[in-house]
C-alpha angles and dihedrals in degrees: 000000000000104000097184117122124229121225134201076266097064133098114237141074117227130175100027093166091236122302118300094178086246087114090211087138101059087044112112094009092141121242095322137036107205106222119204122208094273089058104047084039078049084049106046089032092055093032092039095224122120127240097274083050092050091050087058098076118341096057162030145189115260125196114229126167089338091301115115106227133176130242148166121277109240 
């Protein structure tokens, strides 16, 4: 379990109360928002394209700690 504690500094957004579709939490994120599985199977599940189409034009590889990992285009 991950005990570090998050400030007003970091940047993440925890405890959204479920989405609302307001988007406040992927406001001043900075220029990427990391997604995880659950959220590209969320995206092509809800907008119906698959990953490659996704990749068109919502989002893009990022390199972190030598991992590739997918985010959304700003």
């Amino acid at each position: 379990m991950d005990t570090k504690l998050f400030d007003l500094n970091d940047m993440v957004r925890a405890g959204c109360n479920d989405c609302k579709g307001c988007s406040d939490c992927c406001r001043g994120m900075g220029q990427s928002i990391l997604l995880d599985p659950y959220d590209i199977w969320q995206l092509e599940t809800h907008l119906g394209e698959t990953f490659a189409g996704l990749m068109q034009e919502k989002i893009e590889l990022h390199m972190e700690e030598r991992l590739i990992l997918p985010n959304l285009k700003m």
